[in-house]
N, C-alpha and C positions, 0 to 999 in steps of 0.2 A: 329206406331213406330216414337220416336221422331228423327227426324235429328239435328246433333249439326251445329252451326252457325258458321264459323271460323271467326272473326275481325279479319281485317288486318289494319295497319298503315296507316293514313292517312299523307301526306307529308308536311314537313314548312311551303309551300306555302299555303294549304290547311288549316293548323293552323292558319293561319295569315289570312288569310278570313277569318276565321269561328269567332275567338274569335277577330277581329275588331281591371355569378361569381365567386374565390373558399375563401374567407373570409367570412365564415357564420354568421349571429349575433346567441348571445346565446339561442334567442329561437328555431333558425332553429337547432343548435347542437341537443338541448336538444328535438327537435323533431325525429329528424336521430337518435339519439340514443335510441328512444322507439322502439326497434326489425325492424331498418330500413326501417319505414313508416315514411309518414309524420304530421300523427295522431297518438295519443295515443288510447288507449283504450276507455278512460273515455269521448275521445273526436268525439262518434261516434255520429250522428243525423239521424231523420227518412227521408229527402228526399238531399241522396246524389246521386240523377243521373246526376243534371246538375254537380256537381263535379267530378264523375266520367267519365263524358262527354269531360272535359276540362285536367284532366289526363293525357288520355287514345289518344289523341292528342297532349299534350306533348310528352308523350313514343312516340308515332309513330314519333316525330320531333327528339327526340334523339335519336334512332333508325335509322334513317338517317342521323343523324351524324355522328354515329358509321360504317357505310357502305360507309361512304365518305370519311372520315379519313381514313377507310382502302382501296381502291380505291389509295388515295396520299401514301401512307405510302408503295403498292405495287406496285408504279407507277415506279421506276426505276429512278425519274426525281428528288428526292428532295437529299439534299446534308446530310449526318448523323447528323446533330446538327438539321435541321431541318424535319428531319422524326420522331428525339430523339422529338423534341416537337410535333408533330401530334400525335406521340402516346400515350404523355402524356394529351393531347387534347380530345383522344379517352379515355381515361382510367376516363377522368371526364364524359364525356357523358355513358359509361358505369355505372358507378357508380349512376348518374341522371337514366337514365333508371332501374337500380333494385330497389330503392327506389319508382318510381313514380307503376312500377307493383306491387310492394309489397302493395303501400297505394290503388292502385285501389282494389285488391282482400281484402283487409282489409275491403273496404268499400262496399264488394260484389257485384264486380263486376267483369267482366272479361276482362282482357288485353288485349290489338291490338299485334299483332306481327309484325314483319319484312317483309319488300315487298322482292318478290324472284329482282325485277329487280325498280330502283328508275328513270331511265332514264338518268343516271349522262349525262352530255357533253362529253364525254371519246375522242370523237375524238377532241376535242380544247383544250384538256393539251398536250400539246409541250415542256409545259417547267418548272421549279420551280416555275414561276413567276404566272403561267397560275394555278396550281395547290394553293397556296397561295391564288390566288383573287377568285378562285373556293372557296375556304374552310373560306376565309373573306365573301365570300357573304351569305353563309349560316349562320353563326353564325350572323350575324346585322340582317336577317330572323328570326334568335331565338330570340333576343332579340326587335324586334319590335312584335313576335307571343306574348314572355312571357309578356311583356309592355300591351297588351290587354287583356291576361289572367289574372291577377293576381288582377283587382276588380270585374273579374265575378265570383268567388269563392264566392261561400256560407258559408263552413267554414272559417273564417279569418285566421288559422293558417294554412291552404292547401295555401293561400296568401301569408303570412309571409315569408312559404320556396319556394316557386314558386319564390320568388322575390329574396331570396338566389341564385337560379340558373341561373336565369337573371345577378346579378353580373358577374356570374364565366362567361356567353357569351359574356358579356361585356371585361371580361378581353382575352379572346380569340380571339375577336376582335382587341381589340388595338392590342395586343401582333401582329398579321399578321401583320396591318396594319405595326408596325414599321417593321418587317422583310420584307416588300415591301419597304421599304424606305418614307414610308405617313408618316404624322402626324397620330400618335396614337389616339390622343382625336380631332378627328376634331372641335369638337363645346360642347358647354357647356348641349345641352340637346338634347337627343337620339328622333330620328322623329317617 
């Protein structure tokens, strides 16, 4: 009898070991819009496991996004202008997450899902300020994970749009950062 395997998500942090925006360019459109992968068809090859490997660790990164954002968003602590942007925050990382499972099963593979429990800090948010630098620290996590994933890609265009999404963290980034009162763009090149 075969027993099935469950994948479950592995976490930012975990991403960011392993592999070492929302203005898309045109090629990333024109890949989101081939049935919401980030492969076409015609753009399938025979050894897509290290790509599906590198995926499948994003999803589980946005995946954690989307469990952290709502975490802030049910916290009680943020003021309505800015829960209105956590969810809109959320609504990108969801969106990141259906496209990265959609390209994984394209590429036959199967999907990580959601951890039942991420370990959030839940007792050190006190306050707007505490939940803000929660949800800045993980997004500069996403964007130093996507920073390392995005030349281990075998397909170059799994690349192309990996690095679209790195924008859209990068702009989630600033964006906290100003709403904590930082400089937005601290330095001219991401560590």
């Amino acid at each position: 009898m075969k027993t099935e395997q469950k994948i479950v998500a592995p976490s930012r942090r975990s991403f960011i070991i392993k592999t070492g925006g929302a203005t898309l360019s045109a090629a990333a459109v024109a890949m989101l819009a081939g049935g919401g992968t980030l492969i076409s068809a015609s753009a399938a090859y025979a050894d897509a496991a290290t790509d599906i490997g590198i995926l499948n660790t994003a999803l589980g990164a946005e995946l954690q996004a989307i469990a952290a954002y709502q975490l802030g968003a049910e916290s009680g602590l943020l003021k309505p202008d800015v829960k209105s942007l956590a969810i809109t925050f959320q609504g990108h990382h969801k969106e990141h997450a259906d496209v990265l499972r959609s390209t994984v099963k394209k590429l036959g593979g199967t999907a990580v899902e959601a951890l039942k429990d991420y370990g959030f800090p839940v007792v050190t948010l006190k306050s707007q300020t505490d939940v803000l630098q929660f949800a800045a620290g993980l997004e500069k996590g996403a964007i130093s994970a996507y920073l390392g994933a995005v030349p281990q890609f075998e397909n170059r265009d799994l690349a192309k749009a990996a690095a679209s999404i790195l924008g859209d963290e990068a702009m989630h980034w600033a964006v906290l950062r100003s709403a904590l009162g930082e400089v937005p763009v601290p330095s001219a090149f991401m560590e």
